[in-house]
N, C-alpha and C positions, 0 to 999 in steps of 0.2 A: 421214671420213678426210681429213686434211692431207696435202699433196704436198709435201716441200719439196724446197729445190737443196741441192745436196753442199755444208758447211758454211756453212750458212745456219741460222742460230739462229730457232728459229719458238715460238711460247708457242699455244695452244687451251686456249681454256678452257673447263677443265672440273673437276669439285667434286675437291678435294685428298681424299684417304682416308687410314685408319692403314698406318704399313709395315705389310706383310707377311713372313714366313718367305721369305729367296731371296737369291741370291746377292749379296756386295756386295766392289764390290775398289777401295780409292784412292778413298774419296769423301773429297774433300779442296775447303778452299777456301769464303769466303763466296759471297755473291751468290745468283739465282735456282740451283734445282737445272737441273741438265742433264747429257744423257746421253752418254758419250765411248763411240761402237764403232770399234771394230779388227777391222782382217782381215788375213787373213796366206794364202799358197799354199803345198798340200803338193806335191812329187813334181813341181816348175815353180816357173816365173813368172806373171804374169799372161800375158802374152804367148803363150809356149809353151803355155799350158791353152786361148789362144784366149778371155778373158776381155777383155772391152775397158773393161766398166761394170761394178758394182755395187750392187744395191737392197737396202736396208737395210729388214725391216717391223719395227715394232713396236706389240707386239698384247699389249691389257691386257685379260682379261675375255671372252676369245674376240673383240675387234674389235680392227679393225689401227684404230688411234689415227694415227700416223703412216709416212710410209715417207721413205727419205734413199736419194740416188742419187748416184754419182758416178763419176769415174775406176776402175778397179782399182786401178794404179797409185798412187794418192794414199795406200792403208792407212786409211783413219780417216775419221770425220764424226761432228759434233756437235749433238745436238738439246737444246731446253730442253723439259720436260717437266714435270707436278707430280709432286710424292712419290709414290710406291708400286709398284708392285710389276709387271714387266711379263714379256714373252717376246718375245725379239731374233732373229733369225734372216737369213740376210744370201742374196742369189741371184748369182749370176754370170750375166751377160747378153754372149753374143758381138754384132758389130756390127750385126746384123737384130733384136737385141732376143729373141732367144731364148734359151732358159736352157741354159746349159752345165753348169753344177752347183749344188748346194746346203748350207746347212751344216744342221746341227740345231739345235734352239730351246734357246736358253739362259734364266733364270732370271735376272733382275735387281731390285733393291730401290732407287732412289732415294730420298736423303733429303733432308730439307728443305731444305736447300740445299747450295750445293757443285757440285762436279762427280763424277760416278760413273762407275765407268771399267767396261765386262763385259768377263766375260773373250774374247777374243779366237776368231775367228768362224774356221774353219778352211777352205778352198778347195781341195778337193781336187781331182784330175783325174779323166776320166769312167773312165779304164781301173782308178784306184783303187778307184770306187764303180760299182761294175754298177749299169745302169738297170733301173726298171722297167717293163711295160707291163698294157694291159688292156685285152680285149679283150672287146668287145660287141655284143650284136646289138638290131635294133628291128623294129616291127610295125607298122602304117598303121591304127590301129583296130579294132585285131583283125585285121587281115587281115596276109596275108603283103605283103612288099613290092612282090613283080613285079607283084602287081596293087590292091596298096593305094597305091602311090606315085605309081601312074598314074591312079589315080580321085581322089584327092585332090591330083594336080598340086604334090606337092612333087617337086621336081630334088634337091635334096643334103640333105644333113641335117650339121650342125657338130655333135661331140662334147669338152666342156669336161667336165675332170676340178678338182675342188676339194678344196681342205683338209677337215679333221675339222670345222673353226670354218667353212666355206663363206666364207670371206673372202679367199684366195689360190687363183688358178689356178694348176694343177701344172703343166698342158699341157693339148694338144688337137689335133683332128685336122676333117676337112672329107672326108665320101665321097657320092657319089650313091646319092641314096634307093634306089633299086632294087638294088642292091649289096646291103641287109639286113645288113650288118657291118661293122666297122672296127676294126684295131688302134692305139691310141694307145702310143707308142714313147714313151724316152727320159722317163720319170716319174720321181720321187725317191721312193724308200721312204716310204713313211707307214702310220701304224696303223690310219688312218683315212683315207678319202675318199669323196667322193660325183659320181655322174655328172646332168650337166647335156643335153639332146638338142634341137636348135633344127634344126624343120625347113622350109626356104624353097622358096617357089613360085616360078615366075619372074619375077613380082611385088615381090614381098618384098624391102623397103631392108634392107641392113645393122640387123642389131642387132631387127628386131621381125620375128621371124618368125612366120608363122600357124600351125605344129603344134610341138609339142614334148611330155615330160613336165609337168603342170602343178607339180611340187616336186622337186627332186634328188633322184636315186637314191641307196642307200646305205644303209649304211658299207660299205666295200669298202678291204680290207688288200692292200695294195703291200709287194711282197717286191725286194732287190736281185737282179737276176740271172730275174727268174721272169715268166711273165705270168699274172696272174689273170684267169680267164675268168667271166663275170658270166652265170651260170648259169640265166635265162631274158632272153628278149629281153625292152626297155622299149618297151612302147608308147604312140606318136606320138597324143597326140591334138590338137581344134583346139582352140586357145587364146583365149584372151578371146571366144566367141561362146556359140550356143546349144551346143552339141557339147559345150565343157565347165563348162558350170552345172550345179547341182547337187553339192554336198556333203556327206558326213557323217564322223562319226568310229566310227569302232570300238573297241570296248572290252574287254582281255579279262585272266583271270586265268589264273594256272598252279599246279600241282604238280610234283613231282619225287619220280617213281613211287611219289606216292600221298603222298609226304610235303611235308608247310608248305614252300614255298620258305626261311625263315631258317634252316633246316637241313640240306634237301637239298640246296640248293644248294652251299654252304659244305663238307657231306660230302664232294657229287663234284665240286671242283673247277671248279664253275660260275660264272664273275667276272659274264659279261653276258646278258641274252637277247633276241634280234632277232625283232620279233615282223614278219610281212609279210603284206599285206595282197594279192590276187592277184584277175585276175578270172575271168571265168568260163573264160578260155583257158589259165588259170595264171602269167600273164604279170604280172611287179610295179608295182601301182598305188601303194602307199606302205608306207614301213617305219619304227618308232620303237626304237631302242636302249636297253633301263634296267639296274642291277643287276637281275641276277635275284633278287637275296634279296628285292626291292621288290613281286614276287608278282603284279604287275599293271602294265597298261600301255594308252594310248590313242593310237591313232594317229588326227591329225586330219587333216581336209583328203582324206578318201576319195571321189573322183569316185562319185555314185550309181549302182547296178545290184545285178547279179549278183556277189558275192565268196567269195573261201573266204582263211582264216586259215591260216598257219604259222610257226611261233615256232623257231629255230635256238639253240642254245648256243653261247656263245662262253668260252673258257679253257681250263686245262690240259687239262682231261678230255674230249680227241677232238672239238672241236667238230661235224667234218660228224657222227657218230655219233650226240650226242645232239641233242635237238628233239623236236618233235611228229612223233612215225611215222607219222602219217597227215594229210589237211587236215582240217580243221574249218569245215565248210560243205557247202553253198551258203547263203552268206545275200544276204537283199534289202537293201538302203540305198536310202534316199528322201534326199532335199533335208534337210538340216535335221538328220536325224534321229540317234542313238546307236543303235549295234545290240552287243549281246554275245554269244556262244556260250551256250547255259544251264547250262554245268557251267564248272567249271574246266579246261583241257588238260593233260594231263600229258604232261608232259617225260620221252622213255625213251629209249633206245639202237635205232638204227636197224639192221638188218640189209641190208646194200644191196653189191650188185656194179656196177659202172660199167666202161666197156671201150672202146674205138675198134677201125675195123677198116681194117686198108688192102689195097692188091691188092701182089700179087707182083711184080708190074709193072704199068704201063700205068693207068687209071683208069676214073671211073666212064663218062664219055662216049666215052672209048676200046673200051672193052669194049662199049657198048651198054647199061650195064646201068641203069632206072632206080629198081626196085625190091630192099631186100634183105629176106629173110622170115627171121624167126626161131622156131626151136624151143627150148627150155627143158625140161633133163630134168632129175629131182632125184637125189638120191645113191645110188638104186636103181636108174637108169636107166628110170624111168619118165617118161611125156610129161606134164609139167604145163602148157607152153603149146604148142598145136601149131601148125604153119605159115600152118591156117587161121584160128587163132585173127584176132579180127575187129581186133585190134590189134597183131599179127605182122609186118605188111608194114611198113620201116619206110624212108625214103628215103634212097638210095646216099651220097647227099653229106651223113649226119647229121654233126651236130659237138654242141658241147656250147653252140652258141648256137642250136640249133634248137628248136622249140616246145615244149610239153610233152608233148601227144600223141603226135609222133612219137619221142620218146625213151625212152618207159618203159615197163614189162610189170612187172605185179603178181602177185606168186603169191596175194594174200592176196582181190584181189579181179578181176570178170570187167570191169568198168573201172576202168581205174588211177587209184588215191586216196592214194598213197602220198606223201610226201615226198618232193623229191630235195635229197639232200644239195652244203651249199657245195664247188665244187671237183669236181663229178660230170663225169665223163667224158661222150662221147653218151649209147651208148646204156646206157640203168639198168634194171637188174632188181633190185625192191626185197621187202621184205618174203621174204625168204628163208630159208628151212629144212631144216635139215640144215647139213651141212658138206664141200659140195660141191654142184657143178651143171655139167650140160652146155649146150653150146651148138653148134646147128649152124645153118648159116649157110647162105642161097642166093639168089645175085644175081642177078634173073630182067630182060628186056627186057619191052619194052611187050605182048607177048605175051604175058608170061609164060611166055619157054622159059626151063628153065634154062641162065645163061651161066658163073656163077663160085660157088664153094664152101668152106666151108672149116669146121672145127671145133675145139673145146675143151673140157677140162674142170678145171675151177677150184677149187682149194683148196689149203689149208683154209679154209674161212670158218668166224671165229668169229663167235658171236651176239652181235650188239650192236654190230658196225662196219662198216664204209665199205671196203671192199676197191677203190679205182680200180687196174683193173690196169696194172701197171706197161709190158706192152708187149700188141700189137696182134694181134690175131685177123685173120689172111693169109687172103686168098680168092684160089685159083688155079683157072683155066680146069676147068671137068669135062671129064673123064678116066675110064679104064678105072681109073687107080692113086688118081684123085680125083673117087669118084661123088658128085653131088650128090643132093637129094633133092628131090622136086618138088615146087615152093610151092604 
């Protein structure tokens, strides 16, 4: 990538190609080609938006080829570039060099010479464009952090969010390791992006940290206005040592219930399918993106062990819904090695409820409470998971970046093997039948008395979807008018 100054003419070279199909406006003029951008502010000035600078990327091929910086104020800068075909996109930077806004990537076709003019790069203000955020959790090697971040002596952990193409930071954020979470604020909608996790000792210079994911996580869709929650934690492992050698890829194929992907897919509205690769804790070790009419897909670069496989649908037709209803595994990976499923996985319609619960008042340390135990009845009011069930108890403070264990209860099996669907709330109760289910709720202290309670019962559940419910199962103090039941 070339760095140049705001109207500073730069040439790289690299092999000229044929045009492309893409935008072309005023290519006028002999001489070498070069590329004319323009920006302009909606709803302000530079000033008023709080824009001081603007960086200019332009990315042919999925690489940013060059980037052009300068004034806000100035409008325009010019680069020379060869013929063909690129994607322009312009960032507004306040005076600490943070991004204040962004435009969207335009379509540009230089031709052999001349000057090319694109169209005109739009700067909008933040209250115009709601930001995005995303929030994520991590794990210390399988372990939880309070006590994996202390045995492995990492202090913070930086979260770096990238583009679709991994060649632009969106943002990023800096939390200590024992935290286990972190919200990164103020993102730019994208269809696409992937999360990056560098975790430092107190050792550790700037920029080469000893734990991290060893490949970005990902694809993960940014919405204006929304936060998307990244629905298991990424775990930290150690980087460049013995800890993470060892590699393999995994291999796998699909159906779509039962039928050739070039057509079921294409039936139901299938565009993508994200195939993830998890370990023995269910926690994501690596994920590969393809059309799904493609039938098949390899993800390489899988840290050796214990894994299990789950494939998600992406496009019109209900993504969290459809995917693989169940995992696919345990399988072993060695160094070196290809591993496959021995069948194909078929891709179905998941049936799954998801739910959060909050107190009336006060909370979980407030109350005392550290354990919350759940029951599960089905649409006859019979007990399908009971209190004691050996996966019932499940922790006060669940959210939807906690483990996998503690989030899920399977009707279909007595350990949970279920999939949880993109976007699942904490706590998932998956594999579900009927059309209807209760739930009763009881927030017990280290004792095990019971402190807080509360219940529900949920429907209609259709077969085949994602039901997150829209508001929260209340747990209030037991009572003569609010008896609880004992875990």
């Amino acid at each position: 990538m070339l760095r140049c100054g705001f109207r500073f003419l730069a040439v790289v070279a690299l092999l000229c190609a044929g045009a492309l199909p893409g935008c072309v406006i005023n290519n006028h003029g002999g001489g070498a080609p070069s590329l004319i951008v323009r920006w302009t502010t909606v709803q302000g000035t530079c000033a008023s938006l709080g824009i001081v600078s603007v960086e200019v990327s332009i990315v042919r091929k999925g690489t940013v080829t060059h980037t052009v910086s300068g004034p806000c104020a100035s409008g325009e800068a010019e680069v020379l570039v060869p013929m063909g075909t690129y994607d322009v996109r312009a960032v507004g930077l306040d005076s600490g060099g943070q991004t204040v806004t962004a435009t969207e990537s335009v379509a540009v076709t230089v031709k052999s010479t001349g000057q090319t003019e694109a169209p005109p790069l739009k700067l909008q203000a933040k209250a115009a464009t709601a930001a995005a955020s995303l929030a994520v959790g991590w794990t210390v090697k399988g372990q939880a952090p309070a006590s994996g971040c202390q045995s492995a002596g990492i202090t913070k952990v930086t979260v770096s969010v990238f583009d679709k193409a991994q060649t632009t930071v969106l943002g990023g954020a800096t939390a200590e390791c024992k935290a286990g979470q972190i919200l990164v604020s103020n993102l730019p909608a994208a269809s696409g992006a992937y999360l990056q996790l560098d975790g430092y000792t107190a050792s550790d210079p700037a920029g080469k940290p000893s734990f991290g994911n060893p490949k970005p996580t990902g694809v993960f869709t940014l919405s204006a206005g929304t936060t998307t929650a990244v629905s298991t934690p990424i775990d930290l492992v150690q980087l460049g040592g013995a800890a993470s050698a060892g590699k393999g890829n995994v291999s796998v194929t699909w159906t779509v219930l039962g039928e050739a992907p070039a057509s079921g897919c294409a039936k139901r509205g299938i565009t993508d399918a994200q195939v993830r690769v998890l370990d023995d804790k269910r926690a994501e070790l690596a994920s590969a993106t393809v059309a799904c009419t493609a039938g098949a897909a390899t993800v390489a670069g899988v840290p050796a062990g214990s894994g299990y496989v789950q494939i998600d649908a992406v496009g019109p037709a209900a993504p969290a819904s459809w995917g693989t209803v169940n995992l696919a595994g345990p399988f072993v990976l060695k160094d070196g090695q290809v591993v496959s499923p021995p069948k194909a996985l078929d891709l179905g319609q998941r049936t799954v409820v998801s739910l959060d619960w909050a107190f009336e008042s006060g909370s979980c340390t407030s109350h005392g409470v550290q354990t919350v135990f759940v029951e599960v009845r089905d649409g006859a009011d019979k007990v399908v998971i009971p209190m004691n069930d050996a996966w019932a108890g499940k922790p006060c403070d669940l959210s939807a970046l906690s483990s996998y264990d503690a989030r899920v209860l399977d009707f279909g099996f007595a350990q949970p093997n279920c999939a949880i669907p993109p976007g699942a709330k904490g706590l998932v109760v998956c594999n579900v039948t009927g059309d209807k289910i209760g739930l009763h709720l009881t927030g017990a202290d280290s004792k095990l008395k019971a402190v807080v309670g509360g219940s529900m019962q949920i429907s209609p559940i259709v077969a085949g979807t994602h039901v997150a419910l829209p508001v929260q199962l209340k747990l209030a103090p037991c009572s003569a008018g609010n008896p609880c039941k004992a875990p």
